[in-house]
N, C-alpha and C positions, 0 to 999 in steps of 0.2 A: 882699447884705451884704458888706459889704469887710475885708478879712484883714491880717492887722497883717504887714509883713515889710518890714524896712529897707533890702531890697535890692532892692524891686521896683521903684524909681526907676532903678533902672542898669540894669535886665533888660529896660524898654522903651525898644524902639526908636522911633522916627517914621518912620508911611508916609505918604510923600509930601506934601501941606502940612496934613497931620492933627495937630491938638496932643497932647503925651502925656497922657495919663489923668494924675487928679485923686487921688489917696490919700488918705483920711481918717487922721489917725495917731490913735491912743486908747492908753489906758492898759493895761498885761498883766493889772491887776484886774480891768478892766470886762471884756475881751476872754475871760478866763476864768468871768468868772460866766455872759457871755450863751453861751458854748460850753454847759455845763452843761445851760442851760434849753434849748438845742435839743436837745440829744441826750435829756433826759426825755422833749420832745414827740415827737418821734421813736418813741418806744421806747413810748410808748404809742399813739403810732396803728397803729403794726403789730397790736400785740395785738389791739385792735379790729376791724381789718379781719379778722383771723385768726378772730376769734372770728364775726365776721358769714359768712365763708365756711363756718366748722362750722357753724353754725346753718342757713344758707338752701343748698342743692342746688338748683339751678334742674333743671327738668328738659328735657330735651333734646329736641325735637319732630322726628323723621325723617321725610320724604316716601318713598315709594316710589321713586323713583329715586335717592335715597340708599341705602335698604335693596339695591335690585339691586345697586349697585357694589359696598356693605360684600361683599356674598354673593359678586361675583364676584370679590372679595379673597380670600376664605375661601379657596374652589375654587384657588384660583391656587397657593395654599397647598402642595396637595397634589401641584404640579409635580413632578418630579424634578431640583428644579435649587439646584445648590450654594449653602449660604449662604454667601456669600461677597460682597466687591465685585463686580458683573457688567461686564464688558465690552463690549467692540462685538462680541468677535468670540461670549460667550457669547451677542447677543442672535439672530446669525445663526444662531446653532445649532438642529435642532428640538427641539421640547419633544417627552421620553417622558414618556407618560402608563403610571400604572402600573394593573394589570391590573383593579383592583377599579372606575376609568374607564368598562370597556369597553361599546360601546354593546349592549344584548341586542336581538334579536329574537325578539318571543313569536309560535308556529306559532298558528294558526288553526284548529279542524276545521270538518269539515264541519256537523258537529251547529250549528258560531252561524251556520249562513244557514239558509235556508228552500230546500232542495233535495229538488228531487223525480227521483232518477233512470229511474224510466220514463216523466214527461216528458221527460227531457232526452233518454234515446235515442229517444223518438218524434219527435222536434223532429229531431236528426239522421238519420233514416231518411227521414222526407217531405221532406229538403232532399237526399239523396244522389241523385246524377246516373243516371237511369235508362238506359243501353244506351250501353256502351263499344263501339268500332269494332272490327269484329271477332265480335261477340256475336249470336246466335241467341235471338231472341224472337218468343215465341207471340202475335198481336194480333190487333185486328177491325176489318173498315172501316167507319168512319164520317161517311165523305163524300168523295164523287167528285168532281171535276170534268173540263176537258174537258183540262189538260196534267198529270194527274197524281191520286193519294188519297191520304189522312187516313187511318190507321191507329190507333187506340189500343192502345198498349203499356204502360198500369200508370204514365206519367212522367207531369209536370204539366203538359204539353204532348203532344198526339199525336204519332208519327212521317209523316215526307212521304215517300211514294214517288214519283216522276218516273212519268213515263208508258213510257221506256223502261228504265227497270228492273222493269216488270214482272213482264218474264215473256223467254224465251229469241224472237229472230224479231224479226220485225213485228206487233203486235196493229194487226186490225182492228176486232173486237168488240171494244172496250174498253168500253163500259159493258154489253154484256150477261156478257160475262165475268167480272165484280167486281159484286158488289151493297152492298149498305148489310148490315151484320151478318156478313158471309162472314168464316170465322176461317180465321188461315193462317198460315207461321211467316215471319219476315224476318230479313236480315242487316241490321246496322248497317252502315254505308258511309261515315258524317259522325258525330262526335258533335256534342251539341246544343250550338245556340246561344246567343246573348243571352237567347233567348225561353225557352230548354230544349226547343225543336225538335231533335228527330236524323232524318238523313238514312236511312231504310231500303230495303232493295232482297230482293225475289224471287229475279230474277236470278240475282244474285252466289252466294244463296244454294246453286242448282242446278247452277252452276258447280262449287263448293266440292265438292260432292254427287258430282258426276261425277268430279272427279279422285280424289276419296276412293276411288270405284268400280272406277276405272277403275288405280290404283297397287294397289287391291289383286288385280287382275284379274292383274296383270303379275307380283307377288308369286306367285301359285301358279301361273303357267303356261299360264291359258285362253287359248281362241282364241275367237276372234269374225269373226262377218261382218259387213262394212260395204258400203255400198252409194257407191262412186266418185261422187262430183259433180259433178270439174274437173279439171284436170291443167295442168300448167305446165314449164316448160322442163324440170326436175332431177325431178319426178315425179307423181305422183294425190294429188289430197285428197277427203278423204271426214268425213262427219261422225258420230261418237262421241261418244252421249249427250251432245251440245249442246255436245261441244269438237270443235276442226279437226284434224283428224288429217293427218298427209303419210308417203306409201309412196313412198320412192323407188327411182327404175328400177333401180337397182343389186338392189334386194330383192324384186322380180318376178321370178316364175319364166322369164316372156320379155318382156325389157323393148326388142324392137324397136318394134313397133306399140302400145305406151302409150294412145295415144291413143283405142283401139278399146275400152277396158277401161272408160271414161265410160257411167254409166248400170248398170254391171254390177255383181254381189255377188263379193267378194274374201272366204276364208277367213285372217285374217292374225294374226300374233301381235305383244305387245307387247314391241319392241325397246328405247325411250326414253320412260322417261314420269318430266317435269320440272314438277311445278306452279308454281315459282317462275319459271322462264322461257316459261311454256305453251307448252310442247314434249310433243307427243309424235308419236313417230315408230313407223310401223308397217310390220309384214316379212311379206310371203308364203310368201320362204322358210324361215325361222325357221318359219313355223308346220308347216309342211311336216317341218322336222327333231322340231318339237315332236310333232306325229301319232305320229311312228316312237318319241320319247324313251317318250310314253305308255304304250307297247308293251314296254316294257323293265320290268324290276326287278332289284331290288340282289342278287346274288350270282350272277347269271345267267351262265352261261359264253358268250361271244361266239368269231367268229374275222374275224378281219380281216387288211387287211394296210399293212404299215410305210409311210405316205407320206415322211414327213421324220425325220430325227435332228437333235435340239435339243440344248444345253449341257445342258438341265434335266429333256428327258425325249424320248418318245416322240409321233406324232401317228398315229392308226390310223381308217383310211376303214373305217367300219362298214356301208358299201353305203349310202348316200346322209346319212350320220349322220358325225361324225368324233367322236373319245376317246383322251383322252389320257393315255398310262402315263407317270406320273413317275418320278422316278428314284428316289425313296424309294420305290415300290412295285415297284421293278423286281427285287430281288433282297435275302436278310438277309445276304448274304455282300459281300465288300468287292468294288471291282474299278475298273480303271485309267480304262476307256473304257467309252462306251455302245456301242461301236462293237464291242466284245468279245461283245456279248450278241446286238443284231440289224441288219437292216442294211436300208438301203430295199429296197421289195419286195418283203422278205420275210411272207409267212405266215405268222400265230402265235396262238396262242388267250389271253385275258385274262379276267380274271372283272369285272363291271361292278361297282366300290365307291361309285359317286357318281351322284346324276340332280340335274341344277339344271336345273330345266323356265323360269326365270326368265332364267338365262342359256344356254341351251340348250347344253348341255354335259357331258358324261360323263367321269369317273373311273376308269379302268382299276387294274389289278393282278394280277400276277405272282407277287410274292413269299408268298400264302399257299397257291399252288401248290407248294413246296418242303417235302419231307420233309427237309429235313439245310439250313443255313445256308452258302447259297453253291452250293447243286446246280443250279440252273438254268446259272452257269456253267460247272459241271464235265460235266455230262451235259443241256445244254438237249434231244436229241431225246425222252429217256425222260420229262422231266416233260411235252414238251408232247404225248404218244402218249400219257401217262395222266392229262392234264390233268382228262378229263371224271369221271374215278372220283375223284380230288382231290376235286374242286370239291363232293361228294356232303359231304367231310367239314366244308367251309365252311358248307354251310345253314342250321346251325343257329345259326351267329354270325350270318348274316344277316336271317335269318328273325325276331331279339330286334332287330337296327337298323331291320325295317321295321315293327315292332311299336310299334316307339318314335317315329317319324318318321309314323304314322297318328294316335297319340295325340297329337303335339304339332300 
């Protein structure tokens, strides 16, 4: 519909060879009446439509992936992030979530499964590894053959013994010597396999055996006889409960002719005994000083005489035995030199404070021969003329050390 305005003639231009619009001119009567009638029409279709919108509510149909997004609007809600314009650098930023967020983890007990704890340690006891290396188990054979047997020891597999772990030597009776059922104890030597096979051995066992024996042999002092096998360039070997023993010439009482001592019985004691290096080494004359040590006991008045002067003490030949007076036992009084008290050579009597039958070795003492602190250096002839009546008052200190030294 076209608009009355007198100046719309002059306000269009012409674009390009387009003619200008056409203006209907009408009267300001007509032009105001028909204004009128639109704006009624106007003003009553709004109300209409207005009233049709109160009346009908359409309702809204949401799918499920609409309701997820609306929800994960919601949740986003509860960000901790400024209402405000956001930015590029707010989106870099991370989101705090506040505490009430936080994801829980609920514990479990045991009561919601179905657990039975003395299956479950039965399950793990038939699965634990029977015979660590190193370990002594009691088993029984149950089948020979001709490089080796079958042992059962309690595992899910039997243990294998080789045919040379045995037993100590050469077995020649090998299957009369082992039967089917013979119980017997074995060392572990391998743990078990892929298969749960462990490697066990006799042997090893009796090995173990003997050195236990034979360190404690050396521990208090015995002697023993061995019977010579072989000799070689540095000395004799002999064999000791199923280890190799060597006596070297230096430890013979006459180590010219060596070689005539093969086949013969030696009384000897234990000088070196190393299970980690299987070393042991054996002395003739060690057992010889050991004879005489046995012979001894603790507060015993001896007399000997001075071989050497040491920084530290004294060294006294006891007639085929040697003992050593230290310097803390030599006197309670002070003094400059050892050399002040005795001198080699000399004669002098000591009370015997120590026996070590292991290191074949004796402990002398002096100083509880002195009635006054320092008198052996002031008058040493009188204490050692009345050494023996002294030593009468010592006894009974000693006689409570040898008391104590039985019982332990």
């Amino acid at each position: 519909m076209g608009v009355s305005n007198k100046n719309a003639q002059d306000n269009i231009q012409p674009k390009g060879n387009k003619k200008p619009l056409q203006v209907l001119h009408i009267s300001k009567k007509d032009s105001q009446k028909k204004s009128n009638e639109i704006h009624d029409e106007l003003t009553n279709s709004q109300e209409f439509i207005q009233k049709e919108n109160i009346a009908i509510k359409p309702q809204i149909i949401k799918d499920d992936s609409v309701k997820g997004i609306e929800d994960n609007n919601e949740k986003a809600m509860d960000f901790d992030i400024p209402k405000r314009d956001l930015t590029q650098q707010d989106l870099n930023r991370p989101l705090n979530f506040p505490e009430q967020n936080k994801n829980y983890q609920f514990e479990r007990t045991v009561d919601e499964f179905d657990f039975d704890e003395s299956a479950f340690l039965e399950a793990l006891n038939a699965n634990e590894p029977i015979g660590a290396t190193g370990e002594t188990i009691s088993g029984k054979v149950i089948a020979i053959e001709s490089d080796g047997l079958y042992v059962d020891i309690g595992g899910k597999a039997p243990g294998y013994m080789p045919k040379k772990e045995c037993g100590l030597g050469v077995i020649t009776n090998f299957k009369e010597k082992f039967s089917i059922g013979l119980e017997m104890e074995v060392l572990v030597i391998k743990e078990q396999n892929a298969d749960g096979m462990v490697t066990v051995s006799a042997r090893a066992l009796i090995l173990r055996q003997s050195w236990e024996k034979v360190s404690s042999s050396a521990k208090n002092g015995e002697l023993i006889n061995v019977l010579v096998n072989g000799f070689n360039r540095g000395g004799l070997t002999c064999d000791v409960d199923g280890l190799r023993g060597f006596i070297p010439r230096s430890q013979l009482e006459d180590g010219q002719d060596y070689q005539s001592f093969v086949g013969k019985t030696l009384k000897v004691a234990f000088l070196e005994v190393n299970p980690e290096s299987r070393k042991l080494v054996l002395s003739e004359k060690k057992a010889s000083l050991v004879s005489k040590l046995i012979s001894l006991e603790l507060g015993q008045l001896i007399e000997g005489e001075v071989l050497a002067v040491k920084p530290y003490g004294f060294f006294i030949d006891l007639g085929g035995a040697s003992g050593l007076l230290h310097q803390s036992s030599l006197t309670n009084g002070s003094i400059r030199s050892l050399r002040e008290v005795f001198r080699e050579g000399e004669i002098i009597k000591a009370l015997i404070s120590e026996i070590d039958l292991e290191k074949g070795r004796i402990g002398l003492n002096t100083a509880l021969l002195e009635n006054s602190a320092g008198e052996l250096i002031i008058d040493k002839h009188k204490v050692m003329q009345e050494a023996a009546e002294r030593a009468l008052k010592t006894k009974a200190l000693f006689d409570k050390k040898n008391t104590i030294n039985e019982d332990q």
